[in-house]
Structures are given as C-alpha cells and as structure tokens.
Legacy VTK file of the C-alpha trace (Angstrom):
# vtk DataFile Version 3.0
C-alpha trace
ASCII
DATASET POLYDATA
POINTS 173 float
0.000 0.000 0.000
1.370 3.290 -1.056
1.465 6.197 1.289
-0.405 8.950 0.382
1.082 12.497 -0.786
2.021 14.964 1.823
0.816 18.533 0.317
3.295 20.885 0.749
2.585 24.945 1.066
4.158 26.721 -2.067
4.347 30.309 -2.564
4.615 31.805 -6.586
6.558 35.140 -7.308
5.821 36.548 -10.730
8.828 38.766 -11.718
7.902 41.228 -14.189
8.040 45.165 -15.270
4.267 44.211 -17.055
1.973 41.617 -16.219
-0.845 41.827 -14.121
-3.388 39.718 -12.166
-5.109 39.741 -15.363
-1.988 38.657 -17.923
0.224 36.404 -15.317
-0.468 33.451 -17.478
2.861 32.290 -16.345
2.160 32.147 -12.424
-1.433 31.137 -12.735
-0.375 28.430 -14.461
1.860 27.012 -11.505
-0.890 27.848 -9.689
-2.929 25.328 -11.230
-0.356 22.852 -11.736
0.501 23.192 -7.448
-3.472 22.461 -7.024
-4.361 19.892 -9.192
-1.260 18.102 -7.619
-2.627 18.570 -4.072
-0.429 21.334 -3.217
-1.525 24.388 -0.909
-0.919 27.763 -2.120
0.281 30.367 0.466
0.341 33.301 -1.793
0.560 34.196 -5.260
2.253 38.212 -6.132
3.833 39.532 -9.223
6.769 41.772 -8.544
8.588 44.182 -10.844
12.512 42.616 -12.297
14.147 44.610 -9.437
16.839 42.468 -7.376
15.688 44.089 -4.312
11.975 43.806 -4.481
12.420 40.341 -5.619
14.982 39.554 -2.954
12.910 41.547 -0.115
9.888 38.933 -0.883
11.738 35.875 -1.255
13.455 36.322 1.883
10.019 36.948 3.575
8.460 33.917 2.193
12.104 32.060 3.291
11.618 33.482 6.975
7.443 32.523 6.927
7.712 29.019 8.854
4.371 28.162 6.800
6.353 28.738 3.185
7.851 25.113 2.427
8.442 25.985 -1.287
9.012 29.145 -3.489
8.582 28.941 -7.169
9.367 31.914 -9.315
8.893 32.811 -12.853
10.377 35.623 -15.274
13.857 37.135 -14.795
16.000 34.851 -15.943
16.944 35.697 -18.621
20.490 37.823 -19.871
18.599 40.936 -20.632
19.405 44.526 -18.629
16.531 44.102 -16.432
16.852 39.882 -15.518
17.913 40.188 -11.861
16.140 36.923 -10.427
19.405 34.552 -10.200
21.359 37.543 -8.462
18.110 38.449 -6.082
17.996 34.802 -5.161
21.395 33.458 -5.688
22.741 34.919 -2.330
19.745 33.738 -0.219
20.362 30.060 -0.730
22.099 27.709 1.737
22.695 25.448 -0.859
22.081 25.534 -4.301
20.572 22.269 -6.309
23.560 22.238 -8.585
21.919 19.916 -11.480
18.695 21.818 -11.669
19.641 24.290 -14.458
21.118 21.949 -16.293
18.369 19.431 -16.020
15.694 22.124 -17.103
18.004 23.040 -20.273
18.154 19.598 -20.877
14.319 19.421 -21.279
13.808 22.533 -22.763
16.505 21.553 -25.059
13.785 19.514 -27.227
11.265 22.375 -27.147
13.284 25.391 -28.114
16.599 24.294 -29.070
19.683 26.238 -28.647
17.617 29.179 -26.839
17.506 27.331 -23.779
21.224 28.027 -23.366
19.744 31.981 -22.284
18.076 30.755 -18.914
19.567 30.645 -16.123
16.932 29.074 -14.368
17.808 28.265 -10.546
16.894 26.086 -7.355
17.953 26.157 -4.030
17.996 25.870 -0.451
17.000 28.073 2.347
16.211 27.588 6.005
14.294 24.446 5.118
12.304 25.923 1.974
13.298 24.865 -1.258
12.958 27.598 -4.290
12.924 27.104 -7.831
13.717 30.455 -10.051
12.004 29.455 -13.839
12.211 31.296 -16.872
9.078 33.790 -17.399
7.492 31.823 -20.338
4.233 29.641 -19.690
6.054 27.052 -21.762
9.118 26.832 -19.010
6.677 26.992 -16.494
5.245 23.977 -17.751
8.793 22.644 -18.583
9.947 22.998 -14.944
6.564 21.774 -13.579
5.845 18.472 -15.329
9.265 17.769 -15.698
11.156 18.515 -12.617
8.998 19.739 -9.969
5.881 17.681 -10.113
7.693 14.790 -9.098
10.679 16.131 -6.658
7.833 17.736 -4.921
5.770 14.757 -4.813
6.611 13.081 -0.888
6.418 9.466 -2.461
8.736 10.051 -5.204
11.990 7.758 -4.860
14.431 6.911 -4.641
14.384 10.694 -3.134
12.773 14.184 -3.333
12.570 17.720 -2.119
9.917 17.737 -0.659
10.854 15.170 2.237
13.280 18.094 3.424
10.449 20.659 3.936
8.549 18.394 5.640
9.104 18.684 9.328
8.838 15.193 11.035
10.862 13.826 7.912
13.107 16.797 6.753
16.175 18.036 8.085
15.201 21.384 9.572
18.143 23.644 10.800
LINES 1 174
173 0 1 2 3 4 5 6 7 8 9 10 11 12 13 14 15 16 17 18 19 20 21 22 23 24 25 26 27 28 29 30 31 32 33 34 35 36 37 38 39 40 41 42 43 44 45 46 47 48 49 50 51 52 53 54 55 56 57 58 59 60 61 62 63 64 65 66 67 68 69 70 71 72 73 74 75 76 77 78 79 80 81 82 83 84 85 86 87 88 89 90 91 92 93 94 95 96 97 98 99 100 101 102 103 104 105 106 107 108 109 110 111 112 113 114 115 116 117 118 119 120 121 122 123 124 125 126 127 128 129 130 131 132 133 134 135 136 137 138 139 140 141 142 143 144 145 146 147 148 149 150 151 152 153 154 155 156 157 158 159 160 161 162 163 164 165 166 167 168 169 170 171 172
C-alpha cells in the first residue's frame, strides 16, 4: 500500500516590469499545476525585475515558517533588467547544482539552442526549497511536469525535495 502524498505549502513570485493579475499566465499556471497536484498555495504576487523587491519577498516567504516551497517565474533571462538569479542566488544555503542543467536539458527539445539563455535556478533556504524558472508559460510547464511535479511529490523515490520541507521527515536547521 502506497502512502499517500504529503501537500506541501508553495508560494509563486511573478517577476515582471508588465503583467498583471489579469496577464500572469505564467504564475497562474503554476498555480494550477501546485493544485491539481494537491499542493496548498500560500500566496501568489507579481513583482517588478528589481533584485531588491524580488529579494525583499523571497526572503520573507524564506523566513514565513508556513512557506515550504518558493517557485518563481520571469527574470531569468540575460537581458538589462533579468535580476532573479542575483536576487535569489545569495539567499540560498545550498544551491541544487543539477537543476539548471536538467531544465536546459528538457527545454533543449522544445526550443533548441535558446535554452542556453536561462539561467533558471533552485535552491535551499532555512528548510524551503525555491525554484527560479524562466518567465514563459512554456518553461513553467517545462519545470513543472518535468522537474517539480515529481521532486515535490513526498512518495517520489528513490528521493525528493519535498521530504526536506517536511518537518517530522526533513532536516530542519
């Protein structure tokens, strides 16, 4: 008999200089991929690319004991105005080394060589785990059903994330 799934409490940050409630098609689609996969969302807000705004929030959500996972989207990229890695880069306890390179890998067969531009980003901090995806509904869905779905599914093995957020299993500290 399989366990069941432990939902986890996830918080989405929309980074962008335009979208609103009404055009975040990005973060309301995380939104609905956290839910239909049993996940609790704490908060959903759309911040403009500044590295301060965007690291004032995250940090926030990091220091909320009820914020188990952060998943951004938009500012990734290598224009004048991407900040998100360098907001969120110097938060992190630990960063998940392979996750950039297993998101380029997948996005790899949907847009080819313009994958090499994101520099997409997951991490570790004070027991929350935060993913940093590229702004596009497509990556969202990328990162989602390819990465995230799974490492933040508790019955996942051999191992996942989300056994680390969860208190009487993770390794709080």
């Amino acid at each position: 008999m399989s366990e069941p799934m432990i939902p986890l409490t996830i918080a989405v940050l929309t980074i962008s200089d335009t979208r609103t409630d009404e055009t975040d098609r990005s973060g309301q689609a995380l939104v609905e991929r956290l839910s239909a996969a049993g996940h609790q969302l704490h908060e959903k807000r759309i911040v403009i690319d500044d590295v301060y705004r965007i690291r004032a929030v995250v940090a926030d959500w990091i220091a909320d004991p009820a914020v188990q996972v952060i998943v951004t989207t938009g500012g990734t990229g290598f224009t004048g105005r991407d900040s998100t890695p360098e907001a969120v880069s110097v938060l992190l306890d630990k960063e998940i080394e392979g996750f950039g390179e297993l998101f380029r890998q997948l996005s790899w067969q949907e847009i080819g060589s313009s994958t090499i531009q994101s520099r997409c980003l997951g991490g570790l901090a004070n027991a929350t785990v935060i993913f940093c995806l590229p702004g596009s509904t497509g990556a969202c869905l990328t990162g989602w059903d390819g990465i995230l779905a799974e490492q933040l599914d508790s019955r996942h093995m051999p191992c996942n994330f989300a056994n680390l957020v969860i208190p009487e299993r993770g390794q709080h500290g």
